[in-house]
C-alpha positions as CSV (number, residue, x, y, z in Angstrom):
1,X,105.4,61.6,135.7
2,X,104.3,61.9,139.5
3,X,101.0,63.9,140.0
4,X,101.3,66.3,142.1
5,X,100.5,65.4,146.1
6,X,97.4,66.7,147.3
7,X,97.4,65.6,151.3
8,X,95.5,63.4,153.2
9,X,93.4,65.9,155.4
10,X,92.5,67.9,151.8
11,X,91.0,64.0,150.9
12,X,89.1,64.4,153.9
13,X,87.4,67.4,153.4
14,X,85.9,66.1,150.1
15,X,83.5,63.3,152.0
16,X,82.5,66.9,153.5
17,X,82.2,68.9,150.8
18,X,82.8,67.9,147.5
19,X,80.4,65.3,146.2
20,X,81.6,63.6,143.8
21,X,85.4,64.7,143.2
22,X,88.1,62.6,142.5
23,X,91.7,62.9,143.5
24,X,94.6,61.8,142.2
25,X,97.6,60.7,144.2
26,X,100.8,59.7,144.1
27,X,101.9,56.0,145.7
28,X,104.1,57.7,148.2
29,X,101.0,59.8,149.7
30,X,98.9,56.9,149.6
31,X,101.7,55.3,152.2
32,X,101.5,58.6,154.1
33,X,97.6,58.4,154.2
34,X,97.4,54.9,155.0
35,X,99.9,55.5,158.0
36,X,96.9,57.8,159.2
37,X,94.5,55.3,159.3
38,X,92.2,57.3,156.8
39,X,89.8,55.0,154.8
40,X,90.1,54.9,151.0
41,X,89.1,52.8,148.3
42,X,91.5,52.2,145.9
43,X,92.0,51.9,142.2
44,X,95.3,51.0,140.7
45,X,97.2,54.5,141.5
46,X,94.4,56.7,141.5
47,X,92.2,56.8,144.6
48,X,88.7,58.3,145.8
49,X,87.8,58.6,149.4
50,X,85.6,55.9,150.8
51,X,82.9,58.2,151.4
52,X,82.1,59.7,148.1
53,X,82.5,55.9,146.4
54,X,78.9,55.8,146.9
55,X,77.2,55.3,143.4
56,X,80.4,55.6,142.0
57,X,81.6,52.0,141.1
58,X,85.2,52.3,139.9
59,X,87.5,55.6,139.7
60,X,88.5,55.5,135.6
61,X,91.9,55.7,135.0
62,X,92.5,58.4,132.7
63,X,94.3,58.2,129.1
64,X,96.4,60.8,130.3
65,X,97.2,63.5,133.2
66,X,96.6,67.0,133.3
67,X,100.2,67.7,132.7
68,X,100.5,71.4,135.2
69,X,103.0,71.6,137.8
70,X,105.6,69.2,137.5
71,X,109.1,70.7,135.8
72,X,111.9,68.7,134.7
73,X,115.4,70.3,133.8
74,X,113.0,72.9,131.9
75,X,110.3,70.2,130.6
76,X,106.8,70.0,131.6
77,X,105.6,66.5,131.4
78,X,107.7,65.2,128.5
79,X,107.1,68.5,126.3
80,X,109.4,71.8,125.9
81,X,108.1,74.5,128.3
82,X,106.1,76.6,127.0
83,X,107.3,80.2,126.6
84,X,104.4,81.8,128.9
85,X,105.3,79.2,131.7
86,X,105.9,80.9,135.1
87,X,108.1,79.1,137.2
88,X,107.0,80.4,140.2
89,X,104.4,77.9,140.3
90,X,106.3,74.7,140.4
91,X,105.6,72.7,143.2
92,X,109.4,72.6,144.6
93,X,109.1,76.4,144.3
94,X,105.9,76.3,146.7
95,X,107.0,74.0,149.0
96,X,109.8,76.9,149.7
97,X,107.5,79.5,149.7
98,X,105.3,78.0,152.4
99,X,106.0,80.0,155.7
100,X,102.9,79.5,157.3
101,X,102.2,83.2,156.5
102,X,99.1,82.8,154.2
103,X,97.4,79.9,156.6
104,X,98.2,76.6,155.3
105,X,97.5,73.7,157.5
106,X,99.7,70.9,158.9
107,X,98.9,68.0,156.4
108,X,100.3,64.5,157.5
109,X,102.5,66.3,159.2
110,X,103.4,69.0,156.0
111,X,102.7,72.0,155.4
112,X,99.8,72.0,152.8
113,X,100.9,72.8,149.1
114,X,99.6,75.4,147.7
115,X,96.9,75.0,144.5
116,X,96.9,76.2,141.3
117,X,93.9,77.5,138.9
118,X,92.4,79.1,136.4
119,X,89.6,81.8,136.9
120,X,87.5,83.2,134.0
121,X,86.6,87.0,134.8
122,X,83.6,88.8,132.3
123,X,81.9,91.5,132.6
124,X,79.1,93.5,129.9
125,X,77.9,96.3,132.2
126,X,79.6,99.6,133.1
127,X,83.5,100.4,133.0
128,X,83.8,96.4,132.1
129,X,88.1,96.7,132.5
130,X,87.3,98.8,135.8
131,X,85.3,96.0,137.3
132,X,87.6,93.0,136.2
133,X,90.3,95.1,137.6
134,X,89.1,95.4,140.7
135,X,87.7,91.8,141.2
136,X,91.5,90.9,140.4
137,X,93.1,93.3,143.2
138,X,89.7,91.7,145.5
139,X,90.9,88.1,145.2
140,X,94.5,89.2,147.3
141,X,92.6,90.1,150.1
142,X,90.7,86.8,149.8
143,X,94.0,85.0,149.6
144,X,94.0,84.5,146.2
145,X,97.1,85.4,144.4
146,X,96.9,86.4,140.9
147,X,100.1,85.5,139.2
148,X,99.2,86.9,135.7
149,X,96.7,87.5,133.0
150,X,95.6,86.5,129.9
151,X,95.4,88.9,126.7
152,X,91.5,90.9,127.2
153,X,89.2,89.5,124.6
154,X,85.8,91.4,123.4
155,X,83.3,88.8,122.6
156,X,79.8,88.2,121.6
157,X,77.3,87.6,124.2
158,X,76.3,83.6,123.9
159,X,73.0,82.2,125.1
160,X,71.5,85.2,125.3
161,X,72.0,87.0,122.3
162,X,70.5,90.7,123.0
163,X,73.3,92.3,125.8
164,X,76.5,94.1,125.0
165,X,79.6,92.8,124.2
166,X,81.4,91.2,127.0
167,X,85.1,91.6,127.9
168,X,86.2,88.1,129.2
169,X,89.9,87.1,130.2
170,X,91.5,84.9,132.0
171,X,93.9,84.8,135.1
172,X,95.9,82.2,136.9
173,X,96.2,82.1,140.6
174,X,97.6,80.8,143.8
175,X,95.6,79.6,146.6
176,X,95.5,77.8,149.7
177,X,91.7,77.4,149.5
178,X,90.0,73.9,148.8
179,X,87.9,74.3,145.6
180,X,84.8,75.2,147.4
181,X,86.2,77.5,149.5
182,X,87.7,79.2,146.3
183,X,83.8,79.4,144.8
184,X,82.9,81.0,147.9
185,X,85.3,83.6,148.2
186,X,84.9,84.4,144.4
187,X,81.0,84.7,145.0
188,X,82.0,87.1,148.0
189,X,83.6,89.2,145.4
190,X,80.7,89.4,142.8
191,X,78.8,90.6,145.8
192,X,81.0,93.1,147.2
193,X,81.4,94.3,143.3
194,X,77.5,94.3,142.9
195,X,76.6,91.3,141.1
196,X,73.0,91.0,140.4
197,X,72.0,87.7,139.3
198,X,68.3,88.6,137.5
199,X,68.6,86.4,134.0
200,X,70.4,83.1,133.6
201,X,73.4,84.1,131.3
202,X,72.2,87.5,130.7
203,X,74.0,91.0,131.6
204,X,76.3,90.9,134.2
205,X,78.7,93.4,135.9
206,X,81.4,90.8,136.6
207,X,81.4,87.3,136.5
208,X,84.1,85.2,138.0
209,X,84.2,81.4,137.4
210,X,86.7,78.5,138.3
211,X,87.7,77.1,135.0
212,X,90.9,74.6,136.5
213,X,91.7,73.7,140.0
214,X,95.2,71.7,139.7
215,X,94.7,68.5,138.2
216,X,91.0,67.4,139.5
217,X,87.2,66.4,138.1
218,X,85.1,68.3,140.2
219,X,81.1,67.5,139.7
220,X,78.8,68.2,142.5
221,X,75.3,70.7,142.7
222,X,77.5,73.9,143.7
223,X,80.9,73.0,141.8
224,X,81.7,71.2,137.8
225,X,85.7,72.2,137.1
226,X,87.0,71.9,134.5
227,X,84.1,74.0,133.6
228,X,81.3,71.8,131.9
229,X,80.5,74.3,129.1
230,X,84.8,75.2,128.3
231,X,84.8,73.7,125.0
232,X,81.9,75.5,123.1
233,X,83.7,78.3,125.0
234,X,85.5,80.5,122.4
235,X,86.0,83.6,125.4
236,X,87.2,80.8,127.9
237,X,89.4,78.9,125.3
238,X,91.1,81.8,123.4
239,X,92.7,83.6,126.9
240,X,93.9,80.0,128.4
241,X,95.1,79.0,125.0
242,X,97.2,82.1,125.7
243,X,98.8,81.2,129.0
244,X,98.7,77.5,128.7
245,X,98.5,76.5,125.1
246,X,100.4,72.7,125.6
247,X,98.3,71.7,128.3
248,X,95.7,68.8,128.5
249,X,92.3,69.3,130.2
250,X,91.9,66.3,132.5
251,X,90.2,63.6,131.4
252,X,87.8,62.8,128.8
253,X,89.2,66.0,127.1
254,X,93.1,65.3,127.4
255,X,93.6,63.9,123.7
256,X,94.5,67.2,122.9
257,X,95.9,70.4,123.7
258,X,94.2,74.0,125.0
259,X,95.5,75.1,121.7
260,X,93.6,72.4,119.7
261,X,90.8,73.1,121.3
262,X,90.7,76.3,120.4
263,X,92.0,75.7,117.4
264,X,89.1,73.3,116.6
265,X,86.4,76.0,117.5
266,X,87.8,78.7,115.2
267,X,87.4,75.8,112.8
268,X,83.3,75.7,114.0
269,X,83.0,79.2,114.1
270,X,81.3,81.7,111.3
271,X,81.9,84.4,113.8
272,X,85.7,84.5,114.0
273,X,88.4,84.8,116.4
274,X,87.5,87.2,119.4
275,X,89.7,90.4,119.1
276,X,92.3,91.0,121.9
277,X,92.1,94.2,123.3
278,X,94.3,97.5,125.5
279,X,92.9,99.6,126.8
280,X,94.5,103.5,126.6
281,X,92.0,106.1,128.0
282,X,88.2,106.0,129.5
283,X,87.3,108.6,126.6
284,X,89.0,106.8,123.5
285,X,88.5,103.3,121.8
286,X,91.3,100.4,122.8
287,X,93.3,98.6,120.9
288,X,92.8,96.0,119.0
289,X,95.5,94.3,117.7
290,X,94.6,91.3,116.4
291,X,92.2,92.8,114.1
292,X,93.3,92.8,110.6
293,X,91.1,96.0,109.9
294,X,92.4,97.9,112.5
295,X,93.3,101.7,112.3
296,X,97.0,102.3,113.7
297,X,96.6,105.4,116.2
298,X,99.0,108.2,115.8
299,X,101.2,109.3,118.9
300,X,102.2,112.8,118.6
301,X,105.5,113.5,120.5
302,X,105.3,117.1,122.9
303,X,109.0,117.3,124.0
304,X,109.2,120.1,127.0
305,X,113.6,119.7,127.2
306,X,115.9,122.1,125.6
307,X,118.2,118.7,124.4
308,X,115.7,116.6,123.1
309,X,117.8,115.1,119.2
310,X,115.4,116.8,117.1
311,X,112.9,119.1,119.1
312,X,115.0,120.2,121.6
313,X,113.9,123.7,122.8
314,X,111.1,123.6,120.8
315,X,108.1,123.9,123.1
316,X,108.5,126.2,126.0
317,X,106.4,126.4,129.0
318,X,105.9,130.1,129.4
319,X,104.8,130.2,125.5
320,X,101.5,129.1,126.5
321,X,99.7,130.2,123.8
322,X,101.9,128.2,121.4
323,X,101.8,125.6,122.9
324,X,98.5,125.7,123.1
325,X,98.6,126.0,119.2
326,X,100.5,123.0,118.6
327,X,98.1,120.8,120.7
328,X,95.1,121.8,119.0
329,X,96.8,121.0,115.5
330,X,97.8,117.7,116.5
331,X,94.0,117.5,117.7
332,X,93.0,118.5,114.1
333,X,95.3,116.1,112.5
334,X,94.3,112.9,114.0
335,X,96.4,112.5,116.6
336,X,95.1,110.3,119.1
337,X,97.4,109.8,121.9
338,X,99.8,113.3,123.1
339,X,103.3,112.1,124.4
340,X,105.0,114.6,127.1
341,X,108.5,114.1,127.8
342,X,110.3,116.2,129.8
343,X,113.4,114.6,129.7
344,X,115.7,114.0,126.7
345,X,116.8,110.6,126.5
346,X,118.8,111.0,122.6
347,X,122.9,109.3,123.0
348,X,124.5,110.7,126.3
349,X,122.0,113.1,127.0
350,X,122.5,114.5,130.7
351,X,119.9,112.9,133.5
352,X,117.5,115.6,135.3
353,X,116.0,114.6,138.6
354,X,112.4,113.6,139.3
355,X,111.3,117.4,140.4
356,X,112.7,119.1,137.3
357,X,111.2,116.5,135.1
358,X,107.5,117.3,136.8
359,X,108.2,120.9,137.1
360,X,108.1,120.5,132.6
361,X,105.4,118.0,132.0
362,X,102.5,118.8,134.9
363,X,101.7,122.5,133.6
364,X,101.7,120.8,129.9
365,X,99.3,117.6,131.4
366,X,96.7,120.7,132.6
367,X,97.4,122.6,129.5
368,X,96.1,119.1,127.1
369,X,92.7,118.2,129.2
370,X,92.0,121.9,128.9
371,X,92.6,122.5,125.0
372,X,90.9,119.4,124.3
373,X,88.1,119.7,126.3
374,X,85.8,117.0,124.7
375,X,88.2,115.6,122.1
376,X,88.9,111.8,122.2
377,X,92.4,111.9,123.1
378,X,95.0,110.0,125.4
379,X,98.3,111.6,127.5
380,X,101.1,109.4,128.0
381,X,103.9,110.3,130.0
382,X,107.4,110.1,128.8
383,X,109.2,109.1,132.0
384,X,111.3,106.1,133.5
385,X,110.9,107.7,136.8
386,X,108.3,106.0,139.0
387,X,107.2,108.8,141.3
388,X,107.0,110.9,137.8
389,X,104.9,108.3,136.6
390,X,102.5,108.5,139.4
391,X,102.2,112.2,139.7
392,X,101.6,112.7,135.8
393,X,98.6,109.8,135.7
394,X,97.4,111.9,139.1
395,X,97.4,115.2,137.3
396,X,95.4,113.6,134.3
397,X,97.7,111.2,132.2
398,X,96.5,108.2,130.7
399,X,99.6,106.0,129.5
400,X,103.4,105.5,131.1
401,X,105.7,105.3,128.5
402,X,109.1,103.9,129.8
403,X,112.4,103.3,127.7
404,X,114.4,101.3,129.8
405,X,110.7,98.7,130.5
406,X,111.5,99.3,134.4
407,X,115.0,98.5,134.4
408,X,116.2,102.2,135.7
409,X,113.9,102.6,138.2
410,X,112.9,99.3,140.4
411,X,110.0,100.9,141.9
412,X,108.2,101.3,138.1
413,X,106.3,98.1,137.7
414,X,105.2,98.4,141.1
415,X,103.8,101.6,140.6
416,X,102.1,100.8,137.1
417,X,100.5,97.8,138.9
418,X,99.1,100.3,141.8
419,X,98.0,102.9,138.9
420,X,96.8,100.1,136.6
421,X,96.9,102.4,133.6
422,X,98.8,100.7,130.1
423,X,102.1,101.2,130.3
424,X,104.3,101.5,127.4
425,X,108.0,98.7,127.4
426,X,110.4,99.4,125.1
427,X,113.3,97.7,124.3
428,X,116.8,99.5,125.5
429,X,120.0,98.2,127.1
430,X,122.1,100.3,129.6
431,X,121.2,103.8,129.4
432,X,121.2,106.9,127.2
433,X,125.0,106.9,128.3
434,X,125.8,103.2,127.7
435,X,122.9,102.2,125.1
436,X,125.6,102.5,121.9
437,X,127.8,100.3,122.9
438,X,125.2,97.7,123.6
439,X,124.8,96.3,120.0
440,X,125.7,92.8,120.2
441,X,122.9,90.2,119.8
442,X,124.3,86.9,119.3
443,X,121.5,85.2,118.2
444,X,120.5,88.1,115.8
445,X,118.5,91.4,116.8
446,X,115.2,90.0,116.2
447,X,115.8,87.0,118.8
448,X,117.0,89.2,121.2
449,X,115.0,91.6,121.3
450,X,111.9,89.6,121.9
451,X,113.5,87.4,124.5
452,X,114.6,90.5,126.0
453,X,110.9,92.1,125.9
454,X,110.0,88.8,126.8
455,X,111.7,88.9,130.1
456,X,110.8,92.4,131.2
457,X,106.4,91.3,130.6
458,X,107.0,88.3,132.5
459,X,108.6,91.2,135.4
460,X,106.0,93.3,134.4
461,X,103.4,90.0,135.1
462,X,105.5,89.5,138.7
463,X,104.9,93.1,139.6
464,X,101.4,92.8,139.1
465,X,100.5,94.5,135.6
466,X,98.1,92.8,133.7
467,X,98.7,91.7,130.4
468,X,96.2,93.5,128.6
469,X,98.1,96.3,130.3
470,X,101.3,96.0,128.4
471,X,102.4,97.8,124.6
472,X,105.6,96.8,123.3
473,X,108.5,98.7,121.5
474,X,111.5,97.5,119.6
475,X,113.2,100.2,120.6
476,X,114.1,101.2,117.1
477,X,117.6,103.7,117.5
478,X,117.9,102.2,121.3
479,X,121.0,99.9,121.6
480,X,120.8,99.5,117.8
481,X,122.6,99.9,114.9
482,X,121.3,101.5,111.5
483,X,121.5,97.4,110.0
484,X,119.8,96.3,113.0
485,X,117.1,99.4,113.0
486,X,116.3,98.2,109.6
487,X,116.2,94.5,110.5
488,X,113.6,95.1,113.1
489,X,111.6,97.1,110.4
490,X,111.7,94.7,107.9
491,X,110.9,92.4,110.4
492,X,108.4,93.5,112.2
493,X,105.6,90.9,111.8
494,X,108.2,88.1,113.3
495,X,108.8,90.3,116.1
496,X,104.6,90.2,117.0
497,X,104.5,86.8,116.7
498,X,107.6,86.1,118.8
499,X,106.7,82.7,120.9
500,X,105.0,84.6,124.6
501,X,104.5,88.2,122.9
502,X,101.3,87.1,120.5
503,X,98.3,89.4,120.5
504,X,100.4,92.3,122.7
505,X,100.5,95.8,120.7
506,X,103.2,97.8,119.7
507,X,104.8,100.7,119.4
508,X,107.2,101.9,116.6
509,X,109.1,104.8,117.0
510,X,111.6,105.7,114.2
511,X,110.3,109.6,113.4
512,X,113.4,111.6,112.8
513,X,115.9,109.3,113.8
514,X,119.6,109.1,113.1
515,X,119.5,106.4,110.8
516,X,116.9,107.9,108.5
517,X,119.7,110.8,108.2
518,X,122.5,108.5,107.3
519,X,120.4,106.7,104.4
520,X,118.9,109.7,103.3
521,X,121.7,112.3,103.5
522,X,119.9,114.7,105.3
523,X,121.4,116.0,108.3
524,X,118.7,118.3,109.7
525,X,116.4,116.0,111.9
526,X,113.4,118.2,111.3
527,X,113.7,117.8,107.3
528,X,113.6,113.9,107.7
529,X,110.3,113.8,106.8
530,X,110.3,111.7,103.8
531,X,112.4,109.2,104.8
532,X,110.5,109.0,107.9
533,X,107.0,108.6,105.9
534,X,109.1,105.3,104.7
535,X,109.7,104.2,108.0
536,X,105.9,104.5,109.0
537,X,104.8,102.8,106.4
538,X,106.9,99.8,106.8
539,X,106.1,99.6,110.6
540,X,102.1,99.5,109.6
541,X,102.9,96.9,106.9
542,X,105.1,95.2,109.9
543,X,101.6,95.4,112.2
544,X,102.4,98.5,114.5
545,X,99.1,99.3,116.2
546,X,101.0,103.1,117.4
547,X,103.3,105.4,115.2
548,X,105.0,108.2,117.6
549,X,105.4,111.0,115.5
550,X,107.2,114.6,115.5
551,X,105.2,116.0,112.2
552,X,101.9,114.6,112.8
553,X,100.1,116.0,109.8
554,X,102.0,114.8,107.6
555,X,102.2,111.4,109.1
556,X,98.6,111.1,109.5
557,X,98.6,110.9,106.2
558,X,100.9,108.9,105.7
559,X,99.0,106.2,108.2
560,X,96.2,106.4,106.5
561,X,97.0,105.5,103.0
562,X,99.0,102.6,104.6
563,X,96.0,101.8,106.4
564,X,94.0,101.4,103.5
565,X,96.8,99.2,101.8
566,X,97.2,97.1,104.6
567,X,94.6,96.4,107.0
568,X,92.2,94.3,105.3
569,X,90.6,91.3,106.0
570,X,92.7,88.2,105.0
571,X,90.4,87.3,101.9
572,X,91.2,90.9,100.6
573,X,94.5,90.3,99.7
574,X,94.5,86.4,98.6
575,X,93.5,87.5,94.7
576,X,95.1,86.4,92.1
577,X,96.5,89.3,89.6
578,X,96.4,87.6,85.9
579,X,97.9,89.3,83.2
């Protein structure tokens, strides 16, 4: 394959800049250069700038390329693309993109490409997702554009031993700054954040390092990408494993993949995987869903609509003290996370506009914080309304919880990205009006379902949300048949480790549903209690990390016996039974 062109003024600017740093071009930019008159020393293909050649005798030729940006009828460098690719960043798509508006420079008489990397955010000190947050939204106005995010990982502190756990992800940007320029405008941000560099590898607020710049060595006194210390880097590995597990590191490290890497240090490692996190609410614990001991957190639904399937006209607004009743028994029963809906979105059910919707859930938002004054406890808003959305998590909601994953409202991404609260995609097709007649999945419900999800992160990812952001949800009685509902119970565990959806949580909703009254013959949603214990249990065996629940007492229970049958540690449940 062709490397991708990096132009003849950018060569330039390393005798400047960049110490020893060595480019790799194509033969067809080497004519271009030459044309130029700029003076290089040449190797074969691959080509340093006369400059920096001093006390560096020969440019090595590597075993093999750092196989990023180019894209062949869906192939990157001779291997399948890989399902977190974003095509965005091919180099044909930004050579289209380039308008001049974000100050690239007339290269041998192009436009200059834009460049590709990989930036490693940590932080041990304070609100650590605040802070890595915030230096993500910072790099767009240094024009650095952040085209998604790894999985959040909580890790040990290395080096220094006696700090805090860090929280260390990775992102992947666009830029049109040289590598140095990048460093300086990332060092800008530390600053502006409050970065106070008092011990070597000790606490830190944030921490923002350039693990990839395209395909170049960098090694100079300011500057070493790929990042010198990457491999003994479990916190740097894990997260780019995540977005780009086929890739090679450039050379001397391109015999194998990211994912071997990784791989390979799990295999050193007494310590274990670092856990993936989401966070829900300043006050309560995140999830951790890759953590075989987990506890699954109970969603307790608060339906304020008089057509809701099974609670409709249930909880009224101007029964205050009720309601007020029911929230502090949900409180008592373990209920971490209170879902307000105040629109029905059961088969067919009628649409309400924005206003009515707010004019149900705010008074219930104020009516939570106050009953549970110091409780550990989340809101999540029930809405696929964007300006709903907004006005809940203003009034004191935590979560968004959208059906249709953005696809009714355009403006809903956008809005969670502005917010940057977790928002909750479930799986749906059409509407409440359409959604039964949606059943068909060629390539069997599990497949499409997760391409589907699939499809509406990567959105989610384009919009601006951040992956450790994002809870899926099968959408169990959404677009579904009974057989298919059951499928996706059974088959849960696939469905998590669908190829681009690893280490997200989820969300399983099946409490009450219509299905659970056709297998169990009882017609009465509110008596479809039992068969909905079933259904709870088999989504915690599947690896739910969130139950939504009508009769949260009695599924608290239920969650915590299948707790303590399924999440163990791995060696728990390898015994052999010998009769």
């Amino acid at each position: 394959m062709q490397r991708r062109a990096l132009m003849c003024t950018t060569i330039g600017i390393v005798s400047k800049h960049f110490g020893s740093s060595i480019r790799y071009l194509t033969p067809s930019h080497r004519q271009q250069c030459s044309a130029r008159s700029h003076n290089f020393a040449t190797n074969t293909k691959y080509f340093v700038p006369g400059p920096v050649r001093t006390g560096l005798q020969k440019a090595v030729k590597p075993k093999s390329t750092f196989r990023r940006r180019a894209v062949h009828d869906g192939k990157i460098a001779g291997s399948e693309l890989d399902s977190n690719f974003n095509p965005r960043l091919t180099p044909s798509s930004m050579n289209n993109n380039m308008d001049g508006q974000n100050g690239g420079k007339k290269i041998c008489g192009q436009d200059a490409t834009k460049h590709w990397a990989m930036i490693a955010l940590g932080s041990n000190i304070g609100d650590r997702v605040h802070m890595m947050e915030q230096a993500c939204e910072k790099m767009l106005a240094q024009g650095i554009i952040v085209q998604r995010t790894s999985l959040l990982y909580e890790t040990a502190p290395m080096y220094v031993t006696d700090q805090d756990t860090f929280y260390n992800a990775v992102c992947e940007v666009e830029t049109t700054l040289n590598p140095h320029e990048l460093l300086d405008a990332l060092q800008t941000i530390e600053h502006e954040l409050g970065r106070k560099r008092i011990i070597a590898k000790g606490p830190r607020n944030i921490d923002l390092d350039i693990v990839l710049y395209d395909d170049q060595i960098i090694a100079d006194d300011r500057l070493n990408v790929p990042h010198k210390l990457m491999l003994e880097r479990d916190f740097v590995l894990r997260p780019l494993a995540g977005l780009i597990p086929q890739e090679r590191l450039p050379p001397p490290h391109d015999s194998e993949t990211i994912a071997s890497h990784a791989a390979a240090l799990d295999r050193k490692s007494s310590d274990g995987r670092p856990l993936s996190i989401t966070p829900l609410a300043p006050s309560l614990a995140a999830l951790k869903p890759t953590n075989p001991e987990r506890r699954t957190s109970v969603m307790a639904i608060l339906n304020i609509t008089p057509d809701s399937f099974s609670d409709g006209d249930v909880h009224k607004l101007h029964e205050e003290n009720v309601l007020k009743s029911t929230i502090q028994n949900f409180l008592l029963s373990g209920t971490s996370i209170i879902d307000v809906g105040g629109q029905s979105t059961r088969p067919n059910a009628k649409r309400i506009s924005p206003n009515e919707e707010l004019s149900r859930i705010l008074p219930v938002i104020k009516l939570i914080r106050e009953a549970a004054g110091d409780s550990k406890v989340a809101i999540s808003v029930d809405t696929f309304y964007a300006e709903v959305a907004k006005a809940a998590i203003e009034a004191g909601a935590d979560i968004i919880n959208d059906v249709s994953a953005g696809t009714l409202d355009n403006e809903m991404l956008p809005t969670a990205a502005k917010l940057r609260k977790t928002i909750i995609m479930m799986h749906m097709r059409g509407d409440p009006s359409t959604m039964s007649s949606l059943t068909s999945y060629p390539e069997g419900v599990l497949h499409g379902v997760g391409q589907e999800l699939l499809d509406r992160v990567k959105a989610a990812e384009k919009a601006g949300i951040a992956r450790w952001r994002i809870i899926l949800d099968p959408g169990i009685g959404f677009a579904k048949t009974q057989a298919q509902n059951l499928e996706l119970l059974r088959r849960l565990g696939e469905l998590r480790n669908y190829p681009g959806l690893q280490g997200i949580p989820w969300l399983v909703g099946a409490s009450r549903k219509g299905f659970i009254g056709k297998i169990t013959g009882v017609k009465e949603p509110s008596q479809r209690i039992w068969g909905t214990a079933a259904a709870v249990a088999a989504s915690i065996q599947g690896g739910a990390d969130v139950v939504r629940v009508h009769d949260v007492a009695e599924m608290a229970s239920v969650v915590r016996m299948a707790d303590a049958i399924y999440r163990v540690k791995p060696d728990e449940t390898a015994g052999i039974v010998r009769l």
